[in-house]
C-alpha positions as CSV (number, residue, x, y, z in Angstrom):
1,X,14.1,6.3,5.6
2,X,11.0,7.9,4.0
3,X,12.3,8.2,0.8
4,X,13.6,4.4,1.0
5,X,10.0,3.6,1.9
6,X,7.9,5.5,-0.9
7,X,6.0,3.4,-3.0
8,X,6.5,5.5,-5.8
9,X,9.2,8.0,-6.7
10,X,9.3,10.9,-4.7
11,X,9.4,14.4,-6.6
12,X,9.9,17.3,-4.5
13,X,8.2,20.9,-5.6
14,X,9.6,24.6,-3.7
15,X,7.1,26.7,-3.7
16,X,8.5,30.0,-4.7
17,X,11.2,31.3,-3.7
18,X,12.4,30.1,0.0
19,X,10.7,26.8,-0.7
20,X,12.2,26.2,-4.3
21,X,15.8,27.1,-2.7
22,X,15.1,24.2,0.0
23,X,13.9,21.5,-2.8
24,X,16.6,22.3,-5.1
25,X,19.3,21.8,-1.7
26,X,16.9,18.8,-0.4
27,X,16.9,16.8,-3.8
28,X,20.7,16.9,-4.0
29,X,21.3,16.1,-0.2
30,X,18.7,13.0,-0.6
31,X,20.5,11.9,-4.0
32,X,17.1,12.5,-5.6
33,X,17.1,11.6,-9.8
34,X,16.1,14.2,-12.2
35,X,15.0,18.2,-11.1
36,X,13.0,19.6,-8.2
37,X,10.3,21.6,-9.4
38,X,8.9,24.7,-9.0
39,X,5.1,26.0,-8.4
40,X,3.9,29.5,-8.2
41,X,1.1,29.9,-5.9
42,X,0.1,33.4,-7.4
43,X,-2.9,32.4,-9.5
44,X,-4.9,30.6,-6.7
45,X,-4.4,33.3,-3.9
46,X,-7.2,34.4,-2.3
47,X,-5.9,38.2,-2.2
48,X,-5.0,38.1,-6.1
49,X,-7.7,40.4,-6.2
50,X,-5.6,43.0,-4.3
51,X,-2.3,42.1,-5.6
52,X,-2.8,41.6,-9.1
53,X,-0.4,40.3,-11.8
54,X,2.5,42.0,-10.2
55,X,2.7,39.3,-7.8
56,X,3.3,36.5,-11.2
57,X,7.5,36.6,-10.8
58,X,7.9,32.9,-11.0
59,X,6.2,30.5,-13.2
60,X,5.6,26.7,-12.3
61,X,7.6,24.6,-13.6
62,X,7.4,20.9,-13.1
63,X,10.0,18.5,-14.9
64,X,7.9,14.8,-14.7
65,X,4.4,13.8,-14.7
66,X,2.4,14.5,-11.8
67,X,0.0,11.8,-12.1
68,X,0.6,9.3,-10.0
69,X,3.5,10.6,-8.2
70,X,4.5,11.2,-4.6
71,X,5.0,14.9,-3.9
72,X,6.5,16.7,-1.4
73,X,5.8,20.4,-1.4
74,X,8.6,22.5,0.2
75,X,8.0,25.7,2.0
76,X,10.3,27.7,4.0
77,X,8.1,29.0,6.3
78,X,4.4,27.5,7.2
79,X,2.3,30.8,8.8
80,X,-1.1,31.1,7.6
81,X,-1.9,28.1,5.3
82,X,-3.4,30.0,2.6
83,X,0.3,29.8,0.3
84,X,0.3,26.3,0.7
85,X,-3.7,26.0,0.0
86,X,-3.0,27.8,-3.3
87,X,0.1,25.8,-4.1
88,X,-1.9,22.6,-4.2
89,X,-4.1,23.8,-6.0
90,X,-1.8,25.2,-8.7
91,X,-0.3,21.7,-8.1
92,X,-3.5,19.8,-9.1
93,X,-3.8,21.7,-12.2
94,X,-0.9,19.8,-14.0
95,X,-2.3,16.8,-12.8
96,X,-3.8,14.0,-9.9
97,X,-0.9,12.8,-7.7
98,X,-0.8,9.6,-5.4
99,X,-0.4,12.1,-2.5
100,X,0.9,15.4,-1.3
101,X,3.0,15.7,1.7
102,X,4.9,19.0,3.3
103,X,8.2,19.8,4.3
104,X,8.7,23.1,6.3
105,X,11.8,24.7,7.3
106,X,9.7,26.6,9.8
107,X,6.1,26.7,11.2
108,X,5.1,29.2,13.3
109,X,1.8,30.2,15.1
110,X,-1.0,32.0,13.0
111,X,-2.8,29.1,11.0
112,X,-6.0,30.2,9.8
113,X,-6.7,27.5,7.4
114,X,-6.2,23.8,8.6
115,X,-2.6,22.9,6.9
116,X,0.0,20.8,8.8
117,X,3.2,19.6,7.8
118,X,4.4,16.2,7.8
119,X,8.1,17.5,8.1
120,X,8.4,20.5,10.3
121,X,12.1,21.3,11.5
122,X,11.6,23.8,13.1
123,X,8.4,25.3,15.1
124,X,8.4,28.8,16.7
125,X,6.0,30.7,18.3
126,X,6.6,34.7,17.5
127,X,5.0,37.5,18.8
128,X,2.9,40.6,16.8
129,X,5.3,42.2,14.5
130,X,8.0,39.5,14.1
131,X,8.4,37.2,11.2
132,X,10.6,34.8,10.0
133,X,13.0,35.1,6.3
134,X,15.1,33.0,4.4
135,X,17.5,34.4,2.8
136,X,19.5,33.0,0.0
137,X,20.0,30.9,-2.2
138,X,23.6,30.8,-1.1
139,X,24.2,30.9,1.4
140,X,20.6,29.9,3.0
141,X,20.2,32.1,6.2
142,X,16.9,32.4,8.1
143,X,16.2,36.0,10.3
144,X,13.6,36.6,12.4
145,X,12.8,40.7,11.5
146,X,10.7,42.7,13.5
147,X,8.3,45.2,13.1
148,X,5.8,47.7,14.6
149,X,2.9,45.7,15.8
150,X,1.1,47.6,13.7
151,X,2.3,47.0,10.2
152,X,1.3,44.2,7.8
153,X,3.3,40.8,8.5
154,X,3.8,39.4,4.7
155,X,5.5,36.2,5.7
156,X,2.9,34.2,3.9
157,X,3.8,35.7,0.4
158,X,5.2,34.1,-2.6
């Protein structure tokens, strides 16, 4: 298995809140030691500008040392690229690890930055106005929600 095969531990980050949910699960369905952690991508968001401090509900948190470790950043859903892109970076404040690699629940069409997972399980293609939520923590349910084609689709949101 991958986690068999990692040359160093493997710690596994949610980016908040879908994504912590999905560490949190994945670290005790993969018998993983210690906590998953948490990372806010708020501070390194290219539309902070707009959204301001309001958007600071979670803080990071990471239980172990980054340097030098194997990280795999959770998301539920992978749409633009830009939470991801600010997760790392909040990611390589704390520290320089061996290597990053994603796990998606979802990735759907609308990239505009050049972000792939290693780990998709699911990919979808959905039309103007449709998204795609987890719900949860408990249970964890995904819904695809629609909208006028018009209004804002805010999947990519911490």
């Amino acid at each position: 298995t991958v986690v068999a095969d990692s040359a160093t531990p493997i710690r596994l980050v949610g980016i908040a809140s879908g994504g912590v949910w999905l560490a949190r699960r994945l670290q005790l369905d993969l018998g993983l030691e210690g906590e998953a952690g948490v990372v806010s991508s708020s501070m390194h968001r290219d539309d902070f500008s707009t959204r301001g401090l309001s958007s600071m509900t979670v803080q990071t948190q990471l239980p172990f040392e980054v340097n030098g470790a194997t990280v795999w950043l959770i998301d539920d859903v992978l749409y633009t690229g830009r939470t991801v892109r600010a997760a790392m970076n909040e990611l390589f404040d704390y520290g320089r690890p061996a290597g990053i690699r994603l796990a998606v629940l979802v990735t759907r069409n609308g990239r505009q930055l050049p972000v792939a997972p290693d780990f998709p399980a699911e990919m979808l293609s959905l039309e103007p106005g449709e998204r795609i939520k987890l719900a949860g923590p408990d249970p964890l349910q995904l819904h695809l929600l629609r909208s006028s084609p018009s209004a804002h689709d805010a999947t990519d949101t911490p």
